[in-house]
PAGUTOR-74867 format. One line per field, with one value per residue: residue number from 1; residue in one letter; x, y, z of N, C-alpha, C in turn. Coordinates in steps of 0.02 Angstrom, whole numbers, plus 50000, padded with zeros to 5 digits. Each point is the difference from the previous one (the first is absolute). Layout:
# residues N
nr: [NUM / ...]
rest: [A / ...]
n.u: [X / ...]
n.v: [Y / ...]
n.w: [Z / ...]
ca.u: [X / ...]
ca.v: [Y / ...]
ca.w: [Z / ...]
c.u: [X / ...]
c.v: [Y / ...]
c.w: [Z / ...]
This chain:
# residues 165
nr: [1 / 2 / 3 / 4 / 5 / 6 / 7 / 8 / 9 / 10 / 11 / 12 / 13 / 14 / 15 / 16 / 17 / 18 / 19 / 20 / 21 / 22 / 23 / 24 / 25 / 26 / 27 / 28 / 29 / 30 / 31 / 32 / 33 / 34 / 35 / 36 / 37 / 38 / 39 / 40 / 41 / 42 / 43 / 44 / 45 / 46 / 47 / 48 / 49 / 50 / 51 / 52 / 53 / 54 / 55 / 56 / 57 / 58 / 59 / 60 / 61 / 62 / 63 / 64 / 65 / 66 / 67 / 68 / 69 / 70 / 71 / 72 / 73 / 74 / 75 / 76 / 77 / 78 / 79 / 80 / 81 / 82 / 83 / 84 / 85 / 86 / 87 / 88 / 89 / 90 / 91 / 92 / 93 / 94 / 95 / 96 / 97 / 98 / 99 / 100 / 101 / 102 / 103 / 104 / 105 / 106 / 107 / 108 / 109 / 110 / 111 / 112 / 113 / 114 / 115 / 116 / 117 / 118 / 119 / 120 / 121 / 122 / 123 / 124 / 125 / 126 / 127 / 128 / 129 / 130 / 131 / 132 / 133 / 134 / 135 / 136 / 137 / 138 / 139 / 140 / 141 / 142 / 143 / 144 / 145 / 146 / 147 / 148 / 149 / 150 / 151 / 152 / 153 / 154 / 155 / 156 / 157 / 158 / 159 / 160 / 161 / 162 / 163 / 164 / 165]
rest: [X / X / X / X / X / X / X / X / X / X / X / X / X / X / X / X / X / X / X / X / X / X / X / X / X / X / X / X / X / X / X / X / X / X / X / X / X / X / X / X / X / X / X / X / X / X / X / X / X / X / X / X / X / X / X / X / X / X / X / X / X / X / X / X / X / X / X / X / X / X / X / X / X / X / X / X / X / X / X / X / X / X / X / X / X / X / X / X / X / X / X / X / X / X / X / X / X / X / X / X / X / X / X / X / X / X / X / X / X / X / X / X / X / X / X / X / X / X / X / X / X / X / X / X / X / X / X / X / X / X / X / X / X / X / X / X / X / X / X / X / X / X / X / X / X / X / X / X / X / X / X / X / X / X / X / X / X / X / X / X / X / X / X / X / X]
n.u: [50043 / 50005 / 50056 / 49956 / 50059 / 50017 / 50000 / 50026 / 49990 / 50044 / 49951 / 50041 / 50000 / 50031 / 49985 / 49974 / 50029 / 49971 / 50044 / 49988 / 50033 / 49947 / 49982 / 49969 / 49966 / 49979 / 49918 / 50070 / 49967 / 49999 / 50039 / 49935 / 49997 / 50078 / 49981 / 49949 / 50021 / 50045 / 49946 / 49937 / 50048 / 50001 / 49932 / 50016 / 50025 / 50047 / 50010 / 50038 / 49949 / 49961 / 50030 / 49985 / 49966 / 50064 / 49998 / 49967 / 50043 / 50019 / 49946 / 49991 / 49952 / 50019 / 49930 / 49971 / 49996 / 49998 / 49965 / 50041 / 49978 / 50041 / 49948 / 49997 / 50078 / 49988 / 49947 / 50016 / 50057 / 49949 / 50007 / 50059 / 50009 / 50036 / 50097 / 50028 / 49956 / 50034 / 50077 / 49970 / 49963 / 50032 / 50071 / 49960 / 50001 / 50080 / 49990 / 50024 / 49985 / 50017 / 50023 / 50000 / 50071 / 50031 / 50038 / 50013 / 49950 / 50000 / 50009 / 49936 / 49993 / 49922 / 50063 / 49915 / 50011 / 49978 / 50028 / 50012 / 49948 / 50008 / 49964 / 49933 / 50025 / 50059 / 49945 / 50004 / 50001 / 49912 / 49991 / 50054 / 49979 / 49938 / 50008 / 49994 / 49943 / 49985 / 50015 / 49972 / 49937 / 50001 / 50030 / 49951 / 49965 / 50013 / 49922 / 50001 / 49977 / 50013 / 50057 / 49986 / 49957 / 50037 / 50053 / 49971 / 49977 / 50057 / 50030 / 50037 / 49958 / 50039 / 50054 / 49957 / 49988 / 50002 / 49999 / 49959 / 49937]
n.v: [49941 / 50027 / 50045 / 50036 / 50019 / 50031 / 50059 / 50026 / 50043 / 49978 / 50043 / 50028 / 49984 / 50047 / 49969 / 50078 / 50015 / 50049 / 50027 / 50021 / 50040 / 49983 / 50069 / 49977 / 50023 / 49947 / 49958 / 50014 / 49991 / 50076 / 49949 / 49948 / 50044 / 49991 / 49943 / 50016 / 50038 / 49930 / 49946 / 50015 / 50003 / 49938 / 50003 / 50032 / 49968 / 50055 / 50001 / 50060 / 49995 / 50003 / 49953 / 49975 / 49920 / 50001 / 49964 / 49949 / 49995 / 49998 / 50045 / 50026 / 49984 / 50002 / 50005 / 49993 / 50070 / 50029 / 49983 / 50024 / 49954 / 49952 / 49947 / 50002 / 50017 / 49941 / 49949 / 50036 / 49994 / 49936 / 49981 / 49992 / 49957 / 50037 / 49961 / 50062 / 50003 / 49948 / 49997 / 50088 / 49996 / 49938 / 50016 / 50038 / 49967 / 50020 / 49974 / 50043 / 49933 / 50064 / 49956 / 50014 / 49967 / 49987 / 49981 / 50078 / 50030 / 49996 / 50073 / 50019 / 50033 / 49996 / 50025 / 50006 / 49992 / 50063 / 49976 / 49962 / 50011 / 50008 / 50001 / 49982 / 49939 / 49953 / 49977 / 50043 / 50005 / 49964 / 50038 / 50066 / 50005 / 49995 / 50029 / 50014 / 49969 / 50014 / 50053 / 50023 / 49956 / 50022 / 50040 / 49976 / 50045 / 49927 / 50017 / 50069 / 49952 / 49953 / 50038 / 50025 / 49960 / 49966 / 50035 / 49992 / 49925 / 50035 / 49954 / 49982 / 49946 / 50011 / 50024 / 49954 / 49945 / 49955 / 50048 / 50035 / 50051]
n.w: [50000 / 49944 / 50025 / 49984 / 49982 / 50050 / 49970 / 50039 / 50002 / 50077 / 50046 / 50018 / 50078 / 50048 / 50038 / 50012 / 50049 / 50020 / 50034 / 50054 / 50045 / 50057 / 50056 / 50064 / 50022 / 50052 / 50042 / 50032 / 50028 / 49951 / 49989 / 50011 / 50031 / 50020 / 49984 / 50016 / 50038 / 49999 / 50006 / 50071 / 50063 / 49959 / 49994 / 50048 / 50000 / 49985 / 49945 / 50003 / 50057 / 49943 / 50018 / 49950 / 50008 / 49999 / 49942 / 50037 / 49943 / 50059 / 50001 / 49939 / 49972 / 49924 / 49971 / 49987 / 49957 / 49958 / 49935 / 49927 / 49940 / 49967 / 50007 / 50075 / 49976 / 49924 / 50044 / 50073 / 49969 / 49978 / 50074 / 49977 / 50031 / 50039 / 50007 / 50021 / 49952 / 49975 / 50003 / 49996 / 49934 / 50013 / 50000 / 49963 / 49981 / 49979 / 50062 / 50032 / 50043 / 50059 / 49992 / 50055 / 50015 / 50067 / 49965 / 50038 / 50026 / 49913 / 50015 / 49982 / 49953 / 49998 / 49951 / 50004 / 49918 / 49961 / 49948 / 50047 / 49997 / 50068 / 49938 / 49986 / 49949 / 50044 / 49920 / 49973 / 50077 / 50020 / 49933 / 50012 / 50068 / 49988 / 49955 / 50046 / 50034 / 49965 / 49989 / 50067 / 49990 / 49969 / 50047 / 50023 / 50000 / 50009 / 49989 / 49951 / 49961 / 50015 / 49986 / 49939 / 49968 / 50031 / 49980 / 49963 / 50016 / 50024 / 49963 / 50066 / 49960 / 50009 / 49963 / 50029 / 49955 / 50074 / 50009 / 50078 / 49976]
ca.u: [49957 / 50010 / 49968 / 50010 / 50035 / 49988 / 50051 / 49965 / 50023 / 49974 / 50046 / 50019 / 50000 / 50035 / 49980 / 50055 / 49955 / 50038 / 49995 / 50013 / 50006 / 49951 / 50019 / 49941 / 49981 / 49962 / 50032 / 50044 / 49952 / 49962 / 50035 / 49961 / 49999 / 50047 / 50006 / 49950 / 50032 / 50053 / 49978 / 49992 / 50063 / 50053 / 49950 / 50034 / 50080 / 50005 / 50016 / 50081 / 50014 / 50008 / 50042 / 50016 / 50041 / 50016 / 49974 / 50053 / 49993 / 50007 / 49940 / 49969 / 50001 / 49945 / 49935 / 49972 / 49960 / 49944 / 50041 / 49944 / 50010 / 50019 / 49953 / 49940 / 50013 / 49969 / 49928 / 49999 / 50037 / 49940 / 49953 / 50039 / 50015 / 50063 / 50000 / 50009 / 49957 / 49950 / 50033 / 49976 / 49931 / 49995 / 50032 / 49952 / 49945 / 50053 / 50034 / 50051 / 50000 / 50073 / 50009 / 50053 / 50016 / 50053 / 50042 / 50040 / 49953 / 49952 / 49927 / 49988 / 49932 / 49974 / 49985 / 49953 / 49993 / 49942 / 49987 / 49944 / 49945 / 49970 / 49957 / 49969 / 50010 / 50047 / 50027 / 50083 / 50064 / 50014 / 50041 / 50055 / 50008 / 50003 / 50069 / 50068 / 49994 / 49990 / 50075 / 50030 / 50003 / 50012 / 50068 / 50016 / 50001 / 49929 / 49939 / 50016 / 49925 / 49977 / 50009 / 49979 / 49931 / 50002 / 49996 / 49934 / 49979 / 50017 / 50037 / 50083 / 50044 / 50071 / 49993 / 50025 / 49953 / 49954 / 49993 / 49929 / 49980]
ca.v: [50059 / 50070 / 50066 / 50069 / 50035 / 50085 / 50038 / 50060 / 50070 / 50003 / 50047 / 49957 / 50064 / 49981 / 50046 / 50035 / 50050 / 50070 / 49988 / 50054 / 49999 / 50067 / 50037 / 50016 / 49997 / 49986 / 49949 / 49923 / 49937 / 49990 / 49997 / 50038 / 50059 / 50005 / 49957 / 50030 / 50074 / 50001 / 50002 / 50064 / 50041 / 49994 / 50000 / 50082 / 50022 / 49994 / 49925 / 50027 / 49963 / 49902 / 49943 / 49959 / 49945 / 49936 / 49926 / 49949 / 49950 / 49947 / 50003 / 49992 / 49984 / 50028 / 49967 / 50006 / 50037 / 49976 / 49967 / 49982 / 49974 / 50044 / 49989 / 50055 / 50081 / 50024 / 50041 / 50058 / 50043 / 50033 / 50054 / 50092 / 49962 / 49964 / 49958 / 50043 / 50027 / 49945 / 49980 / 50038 / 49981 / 49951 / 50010 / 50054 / 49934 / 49967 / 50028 / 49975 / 49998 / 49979 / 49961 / 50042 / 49952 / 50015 / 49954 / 49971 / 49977 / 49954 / 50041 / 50012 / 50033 / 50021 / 50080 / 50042 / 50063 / 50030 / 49975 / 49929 / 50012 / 49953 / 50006 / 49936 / 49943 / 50002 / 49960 / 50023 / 49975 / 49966 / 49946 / 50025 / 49967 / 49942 / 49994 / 50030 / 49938 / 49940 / 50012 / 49984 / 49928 / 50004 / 50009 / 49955 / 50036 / 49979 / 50010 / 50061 / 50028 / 49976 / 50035 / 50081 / 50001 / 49992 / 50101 / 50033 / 49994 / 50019 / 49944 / 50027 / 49946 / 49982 / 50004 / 49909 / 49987 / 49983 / 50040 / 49993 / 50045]
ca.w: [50000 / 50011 / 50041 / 49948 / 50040 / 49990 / 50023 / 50065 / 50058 / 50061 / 50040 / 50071 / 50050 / 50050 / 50062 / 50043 / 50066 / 50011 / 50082 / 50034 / 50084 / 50032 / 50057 / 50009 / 50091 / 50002 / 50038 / 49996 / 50013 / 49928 / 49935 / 49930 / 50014 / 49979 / 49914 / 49994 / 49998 / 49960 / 49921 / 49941 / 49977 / 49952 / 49955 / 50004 / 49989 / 49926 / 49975 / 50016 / 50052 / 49995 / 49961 / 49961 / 50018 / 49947 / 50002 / 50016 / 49965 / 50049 / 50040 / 49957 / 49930 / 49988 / 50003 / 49916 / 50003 / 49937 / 49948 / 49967 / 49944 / 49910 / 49975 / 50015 / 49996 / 49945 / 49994 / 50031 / 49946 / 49937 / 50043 / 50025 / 50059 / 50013 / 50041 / 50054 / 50027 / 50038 / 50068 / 50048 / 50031 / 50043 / 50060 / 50053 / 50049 / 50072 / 50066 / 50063 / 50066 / 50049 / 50056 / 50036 / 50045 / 50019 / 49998 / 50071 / 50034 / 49988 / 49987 / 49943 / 49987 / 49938 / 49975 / 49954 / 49974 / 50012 / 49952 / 50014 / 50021 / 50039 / 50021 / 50012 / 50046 / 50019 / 49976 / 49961 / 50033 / 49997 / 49933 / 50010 / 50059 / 49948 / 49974 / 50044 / 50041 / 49948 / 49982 / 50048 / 49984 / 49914 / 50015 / 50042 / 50060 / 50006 / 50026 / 50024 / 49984 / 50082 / 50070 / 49997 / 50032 / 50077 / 50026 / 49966 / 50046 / 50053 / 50040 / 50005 / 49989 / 49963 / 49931 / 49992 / 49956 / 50045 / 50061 / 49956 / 50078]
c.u: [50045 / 49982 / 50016 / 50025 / 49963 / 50031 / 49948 / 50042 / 49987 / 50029 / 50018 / 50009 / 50048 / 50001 / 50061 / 49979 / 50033 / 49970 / 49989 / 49996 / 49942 / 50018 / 49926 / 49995 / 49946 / 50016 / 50017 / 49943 / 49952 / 50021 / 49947 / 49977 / 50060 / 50007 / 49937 / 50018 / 50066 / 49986 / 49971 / 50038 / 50043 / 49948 / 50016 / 50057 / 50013 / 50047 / 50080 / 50022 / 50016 / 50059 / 50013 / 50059 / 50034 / 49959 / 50046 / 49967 / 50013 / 49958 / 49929 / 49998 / 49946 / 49963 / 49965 / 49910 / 49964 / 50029 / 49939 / 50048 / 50007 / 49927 / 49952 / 50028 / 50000 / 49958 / 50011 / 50036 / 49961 / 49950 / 50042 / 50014 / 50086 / 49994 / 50019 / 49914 / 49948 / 49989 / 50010 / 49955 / 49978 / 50021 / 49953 / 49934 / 50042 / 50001 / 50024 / 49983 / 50047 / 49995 / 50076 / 50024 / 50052 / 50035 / 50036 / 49940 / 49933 / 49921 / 49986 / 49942 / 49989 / 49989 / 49950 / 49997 / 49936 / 49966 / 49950 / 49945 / 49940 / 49904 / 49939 / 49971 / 50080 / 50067 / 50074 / 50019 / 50017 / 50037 / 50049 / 50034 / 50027 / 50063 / 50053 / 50042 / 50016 / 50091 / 50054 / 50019 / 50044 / 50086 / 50009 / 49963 / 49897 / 49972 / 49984 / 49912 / 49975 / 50010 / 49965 / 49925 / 50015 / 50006 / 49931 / 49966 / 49998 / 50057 / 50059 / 50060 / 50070 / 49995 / 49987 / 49916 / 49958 / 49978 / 49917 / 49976 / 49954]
c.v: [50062 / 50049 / 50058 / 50059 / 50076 / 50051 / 50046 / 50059 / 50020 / 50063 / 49979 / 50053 / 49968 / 50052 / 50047 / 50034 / 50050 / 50015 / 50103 / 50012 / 50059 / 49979 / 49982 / 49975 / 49997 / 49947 / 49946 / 49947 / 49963 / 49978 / 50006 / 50071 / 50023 / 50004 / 50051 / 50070 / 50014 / 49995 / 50058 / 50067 / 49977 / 50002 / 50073 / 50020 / 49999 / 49952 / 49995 / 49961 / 49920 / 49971 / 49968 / 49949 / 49950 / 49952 / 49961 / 49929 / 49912 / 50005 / 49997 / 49991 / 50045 / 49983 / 49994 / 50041 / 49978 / 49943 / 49985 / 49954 / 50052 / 50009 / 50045 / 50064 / 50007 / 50023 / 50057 / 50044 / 50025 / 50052 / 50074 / 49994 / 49996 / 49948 / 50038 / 50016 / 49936 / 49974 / 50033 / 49993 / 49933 / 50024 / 50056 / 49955 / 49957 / 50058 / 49949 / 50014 / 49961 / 49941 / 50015 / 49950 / 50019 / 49922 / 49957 / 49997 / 49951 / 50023 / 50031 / 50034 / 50030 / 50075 / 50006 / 50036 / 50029 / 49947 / 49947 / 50027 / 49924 / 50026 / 49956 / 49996 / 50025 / 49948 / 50008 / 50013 / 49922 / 49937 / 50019 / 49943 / 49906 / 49980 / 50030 / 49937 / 49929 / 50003 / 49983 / 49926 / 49968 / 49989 / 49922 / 50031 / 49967 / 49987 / 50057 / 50021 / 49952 / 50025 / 50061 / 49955 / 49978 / 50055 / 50015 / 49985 / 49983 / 49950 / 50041 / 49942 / 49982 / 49984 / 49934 / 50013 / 49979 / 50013 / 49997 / 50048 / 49957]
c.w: [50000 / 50030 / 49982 / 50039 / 49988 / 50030 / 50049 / 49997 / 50040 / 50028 / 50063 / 50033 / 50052 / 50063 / 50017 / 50062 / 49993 / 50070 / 50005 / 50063 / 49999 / 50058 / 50023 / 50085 / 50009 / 50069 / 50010 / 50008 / 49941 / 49942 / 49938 / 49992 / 49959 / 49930 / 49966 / 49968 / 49953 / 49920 / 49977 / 49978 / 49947 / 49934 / 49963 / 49961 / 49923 / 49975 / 49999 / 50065 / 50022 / 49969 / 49981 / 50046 / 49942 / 50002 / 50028 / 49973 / 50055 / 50024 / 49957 / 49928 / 49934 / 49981 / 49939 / 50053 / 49943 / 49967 / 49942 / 49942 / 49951 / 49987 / 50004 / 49994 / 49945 / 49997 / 49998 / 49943 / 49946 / 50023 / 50005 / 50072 / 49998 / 50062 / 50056 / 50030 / 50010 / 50047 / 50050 / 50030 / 50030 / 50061 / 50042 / 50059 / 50057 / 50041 / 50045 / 50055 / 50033 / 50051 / 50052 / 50021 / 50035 / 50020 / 50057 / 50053 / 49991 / 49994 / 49928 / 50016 / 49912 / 50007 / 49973 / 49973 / 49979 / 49931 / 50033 / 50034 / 50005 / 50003 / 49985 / 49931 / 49991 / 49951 / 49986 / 50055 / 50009 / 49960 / 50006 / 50052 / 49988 / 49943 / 50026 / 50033 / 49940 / 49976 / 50055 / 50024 / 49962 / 50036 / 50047 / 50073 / 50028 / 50052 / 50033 / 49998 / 50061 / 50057 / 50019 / 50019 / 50056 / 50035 / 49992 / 50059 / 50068 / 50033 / 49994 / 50000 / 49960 / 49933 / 49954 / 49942 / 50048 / 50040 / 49970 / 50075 / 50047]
């Protein structure tokens, strides 16, 4: 059986951070308070202030953002369609959401950005969530979707597939 080869043009993306230091007071006892006031002080700031972080290629990789075929960018070419502007226009339906980890203590948290809107029904997080988890598996990292409904429903049982509330 033959398999009919094809050609693509993929764009690819690769994550960068740009960091900046804010000044802010507030009480020691409040850290979300803290985190609270800092963001919206850096929401502020003009864009001279920020920095640009190297990539660190030992820490990450780049990704395929869009991708289309020779095939479908003929279509698009009889249309007055370029491949810059096709492949813009896929890549405008990606966003990015932060997963935060800190390595040496083992904590993490989900950066929210304003892009996910959690409102009813709640599907497109939930399919997001869902292939987040499915990828995560995917690493070897299993029964992440058992544990979370055990969180869900209230068990504080150890990260084991058997655990049960």
């Amino acid at each position: 059986m033959d398999t009919k080869r094809v050609s693509h043009l993929v764009r690819v993306a690769r994550i960068r951070v740009e960091t900046a230091v804010v000044a802010i007071e507030g009480d020691d006892k409040d850290d979300e308070e803290a985190e609270r006031q800092a963001i919206e002080k850096a929401e502020l700031l003009p864009d001279d202030v920020w920095v640009m972080q190297p990539f660190d290629e030992s820490a990450y990789r780049p990704h395929v953002q869009s991708m289309i075929s020779r095939e479908e960018l003929a279509e698009l070419t009889k249309e007055g369609r370029s491949a810059d502007a096709a492949l813009a226009d896929l890549g405008e339906a990606v966003h990015y959401q932060i997963l935060k980890a800190n390595c040496d203590t083992g904590e993490g948290e989900l950066a929210l950005q304003p892009w996910l809107q959690v409102d009813e029904p709640d599907l497109l997080a939930s399919d997001l969530c869902g292939g987040w988890i499915d990828a995560l598996e995917d690493l070897g990292l299993t029964h992440l979707s058992e544990r979370l409904d055990d969180l869900t429903a209230g068990s504080r049982c150890l990260p084991i597939s058997s655990c049960s509330t």
